[in-house]
C-alpha positions as CSV (number, residue, x, y, z in Angstrom):
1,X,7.5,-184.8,124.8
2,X,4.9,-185.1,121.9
3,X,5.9,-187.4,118.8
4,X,4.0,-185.3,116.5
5,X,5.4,-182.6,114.3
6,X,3.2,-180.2,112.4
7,X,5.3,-178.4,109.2
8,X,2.8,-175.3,108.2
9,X,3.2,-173.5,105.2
10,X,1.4,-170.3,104.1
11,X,-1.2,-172.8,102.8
12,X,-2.3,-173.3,106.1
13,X,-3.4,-169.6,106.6
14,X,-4.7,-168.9,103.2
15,X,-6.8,-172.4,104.4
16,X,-8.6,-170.5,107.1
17,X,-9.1,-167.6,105.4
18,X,-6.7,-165.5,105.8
19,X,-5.5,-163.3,103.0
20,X,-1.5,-163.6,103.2
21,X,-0.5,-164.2,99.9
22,X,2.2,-162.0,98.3
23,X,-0.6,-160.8,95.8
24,X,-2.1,-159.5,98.7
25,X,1.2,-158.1,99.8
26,X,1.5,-156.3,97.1
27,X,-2.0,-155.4,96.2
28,X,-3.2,-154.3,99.8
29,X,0.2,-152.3,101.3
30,X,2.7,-151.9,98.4
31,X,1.1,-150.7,95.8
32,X,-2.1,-148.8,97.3
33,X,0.3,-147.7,100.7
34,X,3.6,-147.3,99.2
35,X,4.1,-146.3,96.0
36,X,7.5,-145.0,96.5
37,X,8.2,-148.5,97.6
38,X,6.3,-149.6,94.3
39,X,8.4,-147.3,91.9
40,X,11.7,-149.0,93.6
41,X,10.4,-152.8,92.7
42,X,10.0,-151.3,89.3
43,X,13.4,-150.0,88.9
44,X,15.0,-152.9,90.4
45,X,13.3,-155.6,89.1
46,X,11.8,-154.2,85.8
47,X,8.4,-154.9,84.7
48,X,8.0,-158.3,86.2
49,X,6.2,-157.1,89.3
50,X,3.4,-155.2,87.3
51,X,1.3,-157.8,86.2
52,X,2.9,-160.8,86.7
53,X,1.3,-162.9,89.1
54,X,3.7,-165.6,89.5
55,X,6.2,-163.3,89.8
56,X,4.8,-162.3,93.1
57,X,3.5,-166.3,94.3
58,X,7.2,-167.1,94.0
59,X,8.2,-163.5,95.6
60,X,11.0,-164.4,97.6
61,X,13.2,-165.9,95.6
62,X,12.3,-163.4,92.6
63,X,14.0,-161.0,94.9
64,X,17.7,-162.1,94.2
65,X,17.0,-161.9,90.5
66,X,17.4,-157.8,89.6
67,X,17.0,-156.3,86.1
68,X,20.5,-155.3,86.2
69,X,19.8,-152.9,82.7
70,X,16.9,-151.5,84.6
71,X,18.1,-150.4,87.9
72,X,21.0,-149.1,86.0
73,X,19.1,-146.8,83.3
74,X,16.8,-145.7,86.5
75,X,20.4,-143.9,87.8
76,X,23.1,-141.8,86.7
77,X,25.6,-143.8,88.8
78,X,26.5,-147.1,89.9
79,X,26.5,-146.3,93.5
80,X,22.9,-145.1,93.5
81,X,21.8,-148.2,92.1
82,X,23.4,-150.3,94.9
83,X,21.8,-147.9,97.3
84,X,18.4,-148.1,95.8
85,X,19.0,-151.9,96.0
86,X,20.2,-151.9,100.0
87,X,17.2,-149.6,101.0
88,X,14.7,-152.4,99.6
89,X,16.5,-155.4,101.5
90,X,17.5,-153.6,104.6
91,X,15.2,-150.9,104.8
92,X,12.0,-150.8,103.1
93,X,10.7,-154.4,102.7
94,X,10.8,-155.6,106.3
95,X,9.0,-153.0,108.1
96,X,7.0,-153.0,105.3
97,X,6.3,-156.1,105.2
98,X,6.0,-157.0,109.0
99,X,3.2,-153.6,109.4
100,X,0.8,-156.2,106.7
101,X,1.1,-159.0,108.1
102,X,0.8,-157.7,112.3
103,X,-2.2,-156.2,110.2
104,X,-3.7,-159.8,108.6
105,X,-3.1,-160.8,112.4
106,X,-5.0,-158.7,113.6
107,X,-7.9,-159.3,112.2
108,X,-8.0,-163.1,113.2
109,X,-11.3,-163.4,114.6
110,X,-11.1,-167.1,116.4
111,X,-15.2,-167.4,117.4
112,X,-14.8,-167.6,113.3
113,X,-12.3,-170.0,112.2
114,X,-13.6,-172.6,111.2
115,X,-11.0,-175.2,113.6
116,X,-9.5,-178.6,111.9
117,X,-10.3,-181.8,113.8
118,X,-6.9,-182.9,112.5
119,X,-5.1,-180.8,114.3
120,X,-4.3,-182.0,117.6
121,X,-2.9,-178.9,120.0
122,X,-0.4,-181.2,122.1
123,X,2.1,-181.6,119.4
124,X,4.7,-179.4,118.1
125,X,4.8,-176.9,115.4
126,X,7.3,-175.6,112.8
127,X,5.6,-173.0,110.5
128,X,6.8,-170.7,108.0
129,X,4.2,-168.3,108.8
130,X,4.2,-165.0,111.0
131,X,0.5,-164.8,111.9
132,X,-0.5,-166.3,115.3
133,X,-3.3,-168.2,114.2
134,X,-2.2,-171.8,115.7
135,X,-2.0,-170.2,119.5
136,X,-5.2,-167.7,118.9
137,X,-7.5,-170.0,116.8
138,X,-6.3,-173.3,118.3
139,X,-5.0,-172.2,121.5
140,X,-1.8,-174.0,120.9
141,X,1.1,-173.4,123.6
142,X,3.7,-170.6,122.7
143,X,6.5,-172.9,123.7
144,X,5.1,-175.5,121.3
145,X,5.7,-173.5,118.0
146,X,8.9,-172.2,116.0
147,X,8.2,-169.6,113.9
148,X,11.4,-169.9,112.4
149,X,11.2,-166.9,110.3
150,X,9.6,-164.6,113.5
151,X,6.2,-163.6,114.2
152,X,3.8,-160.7,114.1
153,X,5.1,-161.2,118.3
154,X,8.2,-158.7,116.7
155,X,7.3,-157.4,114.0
156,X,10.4,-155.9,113.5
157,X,12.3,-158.8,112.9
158,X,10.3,-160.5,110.8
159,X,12.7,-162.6,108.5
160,X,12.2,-162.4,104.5
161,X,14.5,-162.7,101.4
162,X,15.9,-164.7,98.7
163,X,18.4,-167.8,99.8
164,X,20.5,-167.1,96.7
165,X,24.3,-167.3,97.8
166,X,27.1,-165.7,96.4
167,X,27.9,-168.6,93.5
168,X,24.3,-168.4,92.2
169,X,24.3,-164.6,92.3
170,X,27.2,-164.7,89.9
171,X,25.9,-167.6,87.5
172,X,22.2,-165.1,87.4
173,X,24.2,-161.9,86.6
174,X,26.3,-164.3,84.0
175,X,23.5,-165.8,82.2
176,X,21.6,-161.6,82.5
177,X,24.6,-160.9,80.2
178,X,24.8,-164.3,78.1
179,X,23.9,-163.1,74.5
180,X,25.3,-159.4,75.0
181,X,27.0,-157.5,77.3
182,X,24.4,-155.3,79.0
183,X,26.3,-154.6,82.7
184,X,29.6,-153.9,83.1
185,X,31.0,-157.1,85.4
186,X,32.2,-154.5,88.3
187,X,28.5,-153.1,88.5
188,X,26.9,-156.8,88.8
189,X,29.2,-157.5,91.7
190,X,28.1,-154.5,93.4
191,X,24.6,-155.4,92.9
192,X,25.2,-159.3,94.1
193,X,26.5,-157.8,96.9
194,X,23.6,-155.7,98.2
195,X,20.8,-158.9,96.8
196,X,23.7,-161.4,98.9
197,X,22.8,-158.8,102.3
198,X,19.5,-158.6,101.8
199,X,19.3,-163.0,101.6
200,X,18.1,-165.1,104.2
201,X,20.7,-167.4,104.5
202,X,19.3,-170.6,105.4
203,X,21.7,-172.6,106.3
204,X,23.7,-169.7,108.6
205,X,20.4,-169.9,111.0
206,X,20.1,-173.6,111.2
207,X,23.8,-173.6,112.3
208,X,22.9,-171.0,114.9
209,X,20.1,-173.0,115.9
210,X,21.6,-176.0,116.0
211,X,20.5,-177.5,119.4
212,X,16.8,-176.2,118.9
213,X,16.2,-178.7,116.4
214,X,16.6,-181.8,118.6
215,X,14.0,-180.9,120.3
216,X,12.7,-182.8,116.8
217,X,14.7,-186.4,117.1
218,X,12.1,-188.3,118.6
219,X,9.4,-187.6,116.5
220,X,7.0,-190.0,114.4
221,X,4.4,-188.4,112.9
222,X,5.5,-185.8,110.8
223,X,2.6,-183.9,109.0
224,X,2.6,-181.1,106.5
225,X,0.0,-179.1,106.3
226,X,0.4,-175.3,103.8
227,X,4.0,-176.5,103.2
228,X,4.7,-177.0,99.1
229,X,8.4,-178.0,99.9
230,X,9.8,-175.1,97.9
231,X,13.9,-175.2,97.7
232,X,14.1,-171.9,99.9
233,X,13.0,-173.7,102.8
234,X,13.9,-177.6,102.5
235,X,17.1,-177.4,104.1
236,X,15.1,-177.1,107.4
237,X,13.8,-179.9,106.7
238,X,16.3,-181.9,105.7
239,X,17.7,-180.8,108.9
240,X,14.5,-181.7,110.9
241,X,14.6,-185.4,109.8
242,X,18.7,-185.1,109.9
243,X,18.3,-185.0,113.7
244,X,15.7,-187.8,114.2
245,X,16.3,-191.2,116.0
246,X,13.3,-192.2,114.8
247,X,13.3,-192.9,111.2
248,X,12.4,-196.6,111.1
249,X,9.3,-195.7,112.9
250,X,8.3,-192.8,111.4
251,X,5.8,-191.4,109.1
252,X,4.9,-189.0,107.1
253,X,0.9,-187.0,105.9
254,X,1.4,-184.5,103.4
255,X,-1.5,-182.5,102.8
256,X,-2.2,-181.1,99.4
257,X,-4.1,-178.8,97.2
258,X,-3.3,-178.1,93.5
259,X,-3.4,-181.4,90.8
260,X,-0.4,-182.4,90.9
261,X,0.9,-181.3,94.2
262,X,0.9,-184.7,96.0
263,X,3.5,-185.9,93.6
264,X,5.9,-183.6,93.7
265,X,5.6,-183.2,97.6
266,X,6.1,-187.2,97.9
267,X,9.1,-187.3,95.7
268,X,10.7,-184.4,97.8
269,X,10.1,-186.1,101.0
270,X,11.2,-189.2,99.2
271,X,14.6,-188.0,98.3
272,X,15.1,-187.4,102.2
273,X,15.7,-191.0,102.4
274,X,11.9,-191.7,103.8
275,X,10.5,-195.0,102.8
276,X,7.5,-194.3,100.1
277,X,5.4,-196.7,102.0
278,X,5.4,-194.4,105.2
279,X,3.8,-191.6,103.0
280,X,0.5,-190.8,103.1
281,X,-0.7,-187.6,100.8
282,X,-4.5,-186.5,101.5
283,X,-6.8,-183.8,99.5
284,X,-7.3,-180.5,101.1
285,X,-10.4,-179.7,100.6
């Protein structure tokens, strides 16, 4: 069994040249392909999506914050808003969403990716990303990586949301109505309850997946490539280095991009309980 784990993030695509940032969500299939679908981000969320680029870098978890005042002045009832709500989650944004990026994967060319040396195609991989570029590009085995959000493979099923739970829906729509009372309570739990369906919930598929992740416990080289360590998705990791036997042993490179990056990526691996002296961050260049 290899003792090297690969965590990629969508850094690791966007690294090779592939465009599958949400800006490019939204710029190449929502707002030029869909405007319907457009129109409906508008209503539910406001005017954030328009222009606001950060909005859309930190997409997922913008998704369990709704303009409560917004989606309701876009309705004459309640009910519609909910509706207009659970079409986005359920039935909308997936498809959606899965059509782009079997799209982006398509158009992996691997005679032109420019390969990695440091990626070695023996070990394992866990990636947040739906594209196939690890088995196409570096011919790594199928059985070898978890895409643990689902791949362009089934489109269909691709997984994306928020992570927001029930408790931080309510303390949102709470602090929405802080300085005045904008939504009626009744109509902000009906809306939670729609953003709540339409969540990822994390730590439900870990429990699921429980024995999967020992296929992890031996591991000693852990290395992140792509991966910011972003609070939607550190429970998997904290599950990942929950299961090793290895710990003494192991140790951790954590690639990085932006100033500033390395630091916060070493304090979150840090707080895992790994030693700072097993860490080794390196420039992306």
């Amino acid at each position: 069994m290899p003792d090297t784990l690969y965590i990629e993030g969508n850094g690791f695509d966007l690294h090779h040249g592939l465009k599958t940032s949400y800006i490019d969500f939204r710029d190449g299939y929502v707002k030029k392909r869909n405007p319907k679908m457009w129109n409906d981000l508008l209503d539910i969320y406001g005017d954030a999506p328009q222009n606001n680029n950060l909005w859309w870098k930190d997409f997922e978890n913008m998704l369990g914050k709704v303009d409560y005042e917004s989606l309701s002045k876009s309705h004459n009832g309640d009910a519609l808003g909910s509706m207009k709500l659970r079409n986005l989650m359920k039935g909308k944004l997936p498809p959606l969403f899965g059509k782009w990026i079997k799209d982006v994967n398509s158009q992996i060319d691997a005679s032109e990716i420019e390969l990695m040396n440091e990626i070695d195609a023996g070990s394992l991989f866990f990636t947040f990303n739906y594209t196939l570029l690890l088995e196409k590009a570096y011919h790594v085995k199928e059985e070898n990586v978890w895409h643990i959000h689902g791949s362009v493979k089934h489109p269909d099923d691709i997984i994306v949301g928020h992570d927001a739970d029930a408790g931080q829906l309510v303390k949102y729509s709470q602090e929405y109505n802080r300085d005045q009372l904008r939504i009626s309570p009744s109509y902000a739990d009906n809306i939670n309850q729609e953003a709540l369906n339409g969540a990822k919930k994390v730590r439900d598929r870990i429990y699921l997946q429980e024995d999967k992740f020992n296929q992890y416990c031996n591991i000693t080289h852990f290395i992140a490539m792509g991966f910011s360590f972003n609070d939607i998705d550190m429970p998997y990791i904290e599950k990942i280095w929950s299961v090793n036997r290895q710990k003494e042993d192991a140790d951790w490179t954590l690639y990085w991009y932006s100033s500033g990056e390395d630091n916060l990526m070493k304090k979150k691996v840090i707080e895992l309980g790994v030693n700072e002296k097993s860490i080794t961050t390196l420039k992306w260049e």
